[in-house]
C-alpha positions, 0 to 999 in steps of 0.5 A: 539759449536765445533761440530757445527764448526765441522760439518760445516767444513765438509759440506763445504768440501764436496761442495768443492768436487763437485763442482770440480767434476761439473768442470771436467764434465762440461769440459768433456762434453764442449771438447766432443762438440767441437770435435763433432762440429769440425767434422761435420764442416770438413765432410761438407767442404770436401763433394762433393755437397760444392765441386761442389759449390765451383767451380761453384762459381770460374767458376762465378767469372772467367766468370765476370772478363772476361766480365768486361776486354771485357768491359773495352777494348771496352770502350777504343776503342770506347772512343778513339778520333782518332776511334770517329773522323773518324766515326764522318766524315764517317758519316757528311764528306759524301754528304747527299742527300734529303732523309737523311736530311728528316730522321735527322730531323724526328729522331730528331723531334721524339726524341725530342717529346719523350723526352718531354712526358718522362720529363712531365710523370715523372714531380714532380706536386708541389701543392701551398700550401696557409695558412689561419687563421681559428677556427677548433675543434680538440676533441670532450671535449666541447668548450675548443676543438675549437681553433684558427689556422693560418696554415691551408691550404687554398683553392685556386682551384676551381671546376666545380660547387663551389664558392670560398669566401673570409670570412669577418665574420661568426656566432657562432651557438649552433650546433657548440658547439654540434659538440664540443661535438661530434654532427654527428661524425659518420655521418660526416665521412661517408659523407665527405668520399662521398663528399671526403672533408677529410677521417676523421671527425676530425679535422672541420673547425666551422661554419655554415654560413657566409658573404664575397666576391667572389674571384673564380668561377668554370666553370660552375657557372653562377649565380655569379660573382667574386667580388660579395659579398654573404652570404652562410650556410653549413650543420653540417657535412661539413666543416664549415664557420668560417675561411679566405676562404672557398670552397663550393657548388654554391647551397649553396651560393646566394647573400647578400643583400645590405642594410646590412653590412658583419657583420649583413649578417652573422646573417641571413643564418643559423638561416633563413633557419632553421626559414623558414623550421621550417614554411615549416613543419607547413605549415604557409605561407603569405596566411594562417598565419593571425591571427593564434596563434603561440607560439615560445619558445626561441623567442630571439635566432637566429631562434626564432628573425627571425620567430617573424619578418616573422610571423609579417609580415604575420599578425599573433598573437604571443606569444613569450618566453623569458628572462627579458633583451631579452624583449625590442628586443622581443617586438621591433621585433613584437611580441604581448605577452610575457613569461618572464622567468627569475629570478628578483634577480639582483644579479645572471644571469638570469636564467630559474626558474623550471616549469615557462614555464608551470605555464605561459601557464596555467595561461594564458589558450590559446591554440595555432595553431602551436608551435615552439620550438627554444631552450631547455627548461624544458618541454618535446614535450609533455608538449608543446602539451598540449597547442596545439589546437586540430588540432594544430602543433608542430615543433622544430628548433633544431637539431635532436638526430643522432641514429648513433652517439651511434652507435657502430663498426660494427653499423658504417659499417652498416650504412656507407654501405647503404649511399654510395649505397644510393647515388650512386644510386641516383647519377647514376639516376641524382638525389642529396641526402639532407637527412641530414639536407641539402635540406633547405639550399640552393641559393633559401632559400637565395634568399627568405631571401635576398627579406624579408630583402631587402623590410624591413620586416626582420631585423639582430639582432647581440648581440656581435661581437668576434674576432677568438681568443675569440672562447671560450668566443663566445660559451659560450656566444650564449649558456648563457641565456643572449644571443640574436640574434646572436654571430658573428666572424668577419675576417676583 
């Protein structure tokens, strides 16, 4: 144990020496910098070029004393009242001839009008800013992203070829949900940036269509009035119709009838030009639509109500699919054979039951001259196929799958490009870009609406109607299988 003790002493002795010894190096070395450091300072204040700076820099500071004291002394002369009261009477004490006077005037005149122009240039231009209630999507997480807003900004100016309306109810449609979902995203960017509606597709006012009163016309509309009560639709990409007020392309707009209140307008653009476009591309018309077997799948939802009421007017045979409590509307409306497809247990919702759809084709064993597909089903385009005839057609109203919404960075510049230059082109040539589901809603289709419901062959079909704040309730309710007919918000 002693040596233990011993040779621990030792060892703290020996770090007892060198760390004296690292002091005394250390200082050496600290007290040779700063003598270094010192030199090098005193060489460079004492050199030539720091001495020719020096006085240049006195030379500077003497020349700007000088020029202030000049300052200083002809401010005071000039400042003096006796010096300003003479010149004041050399100039207005003298007779003034014809020629002086016109010169004053001119000189003031032009200073005037220059100092004008100047103050106009330079003018702040405060922009009115108006708010408005309005339901916008904020992120594409499903229907909890829609929201109520009361500061969105309104518009209030017009311009040359657009329609300001004063919203008094709009319609909730299943798209509205897909874009919730991030439906066109890609494509909204790039369009609205054309359109110039906004540099970002977020955030989107909801809505595809909508009724209300005209409250200010651009210069060039001369189909419309201010006061006028119309309805409108707006495609997925734009901004939408579910808010106070909303600005718009006069193309877009056409009057409502006047047999049907706000509330049951706002049922029909959308789902309306959706249906006629739907028969467009099936080629049925009044003409030829008689008698012909047509099978419309979803026959309750908006567009589905509103192909059985103009297919019954042009006389055809209709088979229409839909659930247990859609079948009195379903019937009511025109059509001559039903699917049902719902479960009968009381209990639960109804429901859509696994290849119920097909086992009722089958059993029914008829084949149709045109299928038209108005809601997602359990069968493919294929399956419905099977019970086309021979030279049979079939079409859907839903909305297409958007290659672009998979697209990745560089797919997005790709394709952002070929738009613009795409329509530009056609810009330049007088000619107007509707490739994206644009060309059917317009003022003619409308029109073409508005004369069926004013001669009484089509009717509204509103199953609720929500308020703004219940936004979500109405998404999930127009996507429920007991939904019928339309979902409605109203804004009076």
């Amino acid at each position: 144990m002693d040596e233990v003790l011993f040779r621990s002493g030792r060892s703290l002795e020996n770090l007892q020496v060198q760390g004296e010894l690292l002091a005394i190096k250390s200082k050496e070395i600290f007290s040779q910098y700063i003598t270094q450091t010192k030199s090098i300072i005193l060489q460079a204040w004492n050199s030539s070029k720091l001495e020719h700076l020096k006085h240049q820099l006195k030379e500077l500071w003497i020349y700007a004393l000088t020029v202030g004291d000049s300052l200083k002394d002809r401010f005071l002369y000039f400042a003096n009242p006796s010096h300003l009261i003479l010149n004041f009477s050399k100039v207005f004490g003298r007779k003034w001839t014809s020629r002086d006077l016109c010169f004053c005037c001119a000189g003031f005149l032009a200073g005037g009008l220059v100092g004008i122009v100047v103050g106009l240039s330079l003018r702040k231009n405060e922009s009115v800013v108006r708010y408005m209630q309005a339901i916008k999507c904020n992120h594409y997480l499903g229907a909890d992203s829609a929201t109520v807003v009361e500061d969105a900004i309104a518009p209030y100016e017009c311009g040359e070829n657009e329609v300001l309306v004063n919203v008094k109810a709009g319609s909730v449609q299943v798209i509205d949900a897909q874009v919730c979902l991030g439906y066109g995203r890609n494509l909204r960017r790039i369009l609205r940036r054309i359109f110039r509606q906004s540099n970002s597709d977020l955030p989107i006012v909801l809505g595809r269509d909508c009724s209300g009163i005209i409250s200010d016309l651009g210069c060039n509309v001369k189909r419309l009035e201010v006061g006028d009560d119309v309805w409108l639709t707006v495609p997925f990409w734009s901004q939408g119709s579910l808010s106070q007020n909303v600005l718009v392309d006069q193309n877009r707009v056409s009057k409502k009838p006047k047999n049907i209140g706000f509330e049951g307008a706002c049922s029909l653009p959308y789902a309306g030009c959706l249906a006629l476009a739907a028969l467009n591309k099936a080629n049925l018309n009044v003409k030829n639509a008689q008698d012909k077997k047509i099978l419309i799948q979803g026959g309750c939802t908006p567009v589905g109500c509103v192909l059985i009421q103009i297919l019954k007017f042009w006389n055809a045979n209709i088979t229409a699919t839909c659930y247990k409590r859609a079948t009195p509307v379903a019937k009511a409306l025109g059509a001559t054979d039903i699917i049902i497809l719902s479960d009968d247990n009381e209990n639960e919702s109804e429901r859509l039951l696994p290849n119920a759809l097909f086992k009722e084709l089958e059993v029914r064993n008829t084949l149709y001259d045109v299928i038209i597909n108005t809601k997602e089903c359990s069968l493919t385009e294929k399956q419905l196929q099977l019970f086309c005839t021979k030279d049979g057609v079939m079409v859907t109203s839903l909305p297409p799958k958007l290659a672009s919404d998979s697209n990745g960075f560089f797919g997005n510049i790709a394709l952002g490009g070929y738009i613009r230059m795409r329509y530009y082109i056609m810009k330049l040539f007088g000619v107007t870009m509707d490739d994206f589901d644009e060309s059917h809603l317009c003022h003619e289709t409308l029109d073409q609406l508005s004369n069926l419901v004013e001669l009484g062959y089509l009717q509204t079909v509103v199953d609720k109607v929500f308020h703004p704040q219940d936004i979500e309730m109405a998404l999930a309710h127009i996507q429920s299988p007991i939904s019928i007919g339309s979902t409605v918000i109203t804004f009076r």
